[in-house]
N, C-alpha and C positions, 0 to 999 in steps of 0.2 A: 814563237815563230820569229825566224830572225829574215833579211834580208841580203844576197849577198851580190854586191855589185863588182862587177870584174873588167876590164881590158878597157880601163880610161870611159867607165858608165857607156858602154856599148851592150854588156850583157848583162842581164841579173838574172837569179834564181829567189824562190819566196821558199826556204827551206824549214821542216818543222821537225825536229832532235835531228835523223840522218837522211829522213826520206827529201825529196825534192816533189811538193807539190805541183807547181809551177816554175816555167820559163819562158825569159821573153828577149826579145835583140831593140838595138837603136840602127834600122839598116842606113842609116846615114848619118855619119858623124857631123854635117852640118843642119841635123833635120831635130824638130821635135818632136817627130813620129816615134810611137814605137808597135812594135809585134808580137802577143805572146799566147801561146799557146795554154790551152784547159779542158780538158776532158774531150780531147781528139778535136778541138774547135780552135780558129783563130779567132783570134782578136788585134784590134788594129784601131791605136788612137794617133786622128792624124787633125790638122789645122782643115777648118770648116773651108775658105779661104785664104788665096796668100797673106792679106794684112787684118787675117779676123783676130779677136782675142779670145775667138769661141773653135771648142774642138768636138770632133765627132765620135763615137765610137760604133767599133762597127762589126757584127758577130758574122765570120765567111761570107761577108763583103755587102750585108744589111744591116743600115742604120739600127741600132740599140738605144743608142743614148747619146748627151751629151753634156758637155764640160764649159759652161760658161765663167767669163771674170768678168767681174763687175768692180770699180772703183770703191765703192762704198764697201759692198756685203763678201769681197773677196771671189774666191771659186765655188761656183754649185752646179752641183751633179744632177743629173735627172736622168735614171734609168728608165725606159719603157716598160720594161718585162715586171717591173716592180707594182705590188698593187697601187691603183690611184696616181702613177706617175710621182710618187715620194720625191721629194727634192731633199739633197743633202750638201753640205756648209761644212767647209775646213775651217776652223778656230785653231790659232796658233799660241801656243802656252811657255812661259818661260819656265825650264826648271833646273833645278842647282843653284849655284850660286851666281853674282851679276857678273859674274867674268867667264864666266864659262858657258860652251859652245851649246849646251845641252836645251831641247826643246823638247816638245809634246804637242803634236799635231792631231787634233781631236776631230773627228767626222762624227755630223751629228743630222740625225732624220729629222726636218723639217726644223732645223736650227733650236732642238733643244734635245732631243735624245740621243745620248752619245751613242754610237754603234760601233766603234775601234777607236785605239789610239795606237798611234805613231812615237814612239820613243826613237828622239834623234840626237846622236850623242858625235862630237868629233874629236876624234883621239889623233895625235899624233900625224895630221894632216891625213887620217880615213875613216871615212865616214863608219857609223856602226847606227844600225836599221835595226829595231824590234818593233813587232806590231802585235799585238794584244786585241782579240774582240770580247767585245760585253756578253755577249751570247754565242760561248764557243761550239753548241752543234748547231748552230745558222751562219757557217762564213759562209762570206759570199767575197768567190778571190776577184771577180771581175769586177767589184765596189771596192776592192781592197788596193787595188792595180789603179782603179782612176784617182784614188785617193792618193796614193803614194804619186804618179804623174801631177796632180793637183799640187801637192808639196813642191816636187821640183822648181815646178813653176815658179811657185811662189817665190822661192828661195831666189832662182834667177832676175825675178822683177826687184825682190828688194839689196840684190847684189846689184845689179845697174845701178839702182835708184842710189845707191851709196859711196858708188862711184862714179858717180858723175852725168850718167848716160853712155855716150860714145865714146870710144879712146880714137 
C-alpha cells in the first residue's frame, strides 16, 4: 500500500496497486487539521485546544479518539471503538544507511505489538510512503491515518527542534 501526497501535502490518497481506498484534504494550509473520508464517513483530526499538544479525532463530528504527545513516550493513540480502549505508540526506526533519509515508523498495540509499519524514504526532495500491516485482513485505515498524522508530527517537532526553534 503506498501513500500519495499531492499539491504542497494539502491532499493525499492511501492507494493499494490502482484502486484508491481512501482520501483526505488539509483544508487549511496554515492548520494541522486534516479531513478524510472512509466508507461514506468523515473523519476529522483537528488540535483538542489552541496551544494543546493533544488531538482529537472525530467520526461525523463525534469524539472517537485521540492523539496525545508526551515528552518522554512520544505519540499515543487511543481509539474508543477498539476493545478495552487499546493505546498504541509510534516507535521511530533508522533504516539504510547513516546518511540516508530512510525511516520505519512502527505502530505498536500497547507499546509492544507491532500492528503497521510505515516505510518512509526521501528521494530527490519527495517524500515516498509505504505502509505495510501485520495483519493484512484486519486494516484498520482510521489507525492507519492517525498513525501516518502521528509521523507528520513527529517529523515537524524534530525539524524545529533542529533548527533552532523560531526563524
Amino acid at each position: 500500500m503506498r501513500v500519495e501526497i499531492e499539491k504542497n501535502n494539502k491532499k493525499f490518497k492511501i492507494i493499494e496497486g490502482e484502486e484508491v481506498l481512501l482520501k483526505g484534504t488539509r483544508p487549511k494550509w496554515y492548520s494541522s487539521e486534516i479531513r478524510f473520508f472512509h466508507n461514506n464517513k468523515t473523519y476529522e483530526i483537528k488540535k483538542k485546544r489552541f496551544w494543546s499538544t493533544s488531538f482529537i479525532l472525530l467520526e461525523s463530528g463525534r469524539q472517537i479518539g485521540n492523539i496525545n504527545w508526551n515528552f518522554k513516550s512520544g505519540f499515543k493513540i487511543v481509539l474508543k471503538h477498539s476493545p478495552s480502549n487499546l493505546q498504541y505508540w509510534l516507535k521511530k526506526e533508522k533504516a539504510g544507511k547513516w546518511y540516508e533519509s530512510d525511516r520505519d515508523y512502527i505502530l505498536c498495540e500497547n507499546g509492544e505489538t507491532p500492528v503497521l509499519t510505515i516505510h518512509y524514504t526521501l528521494k530527490k526532495w519527495k517524500e515516498h510512503i509505504e505502509v505495510e500491516f501485520e495483519d493484512k485482513d484486519n486494516a484498520d485505515y482510521v489507525l492507519l491515518i492517525c498513525a501516518l498524522f502521528s509521523m507528520k508530527q513527529q517529523q515537524l517537532s524534530e525539524n524545529a527542534a533542529a533548527s533552532g526553534g523560531f526563524s
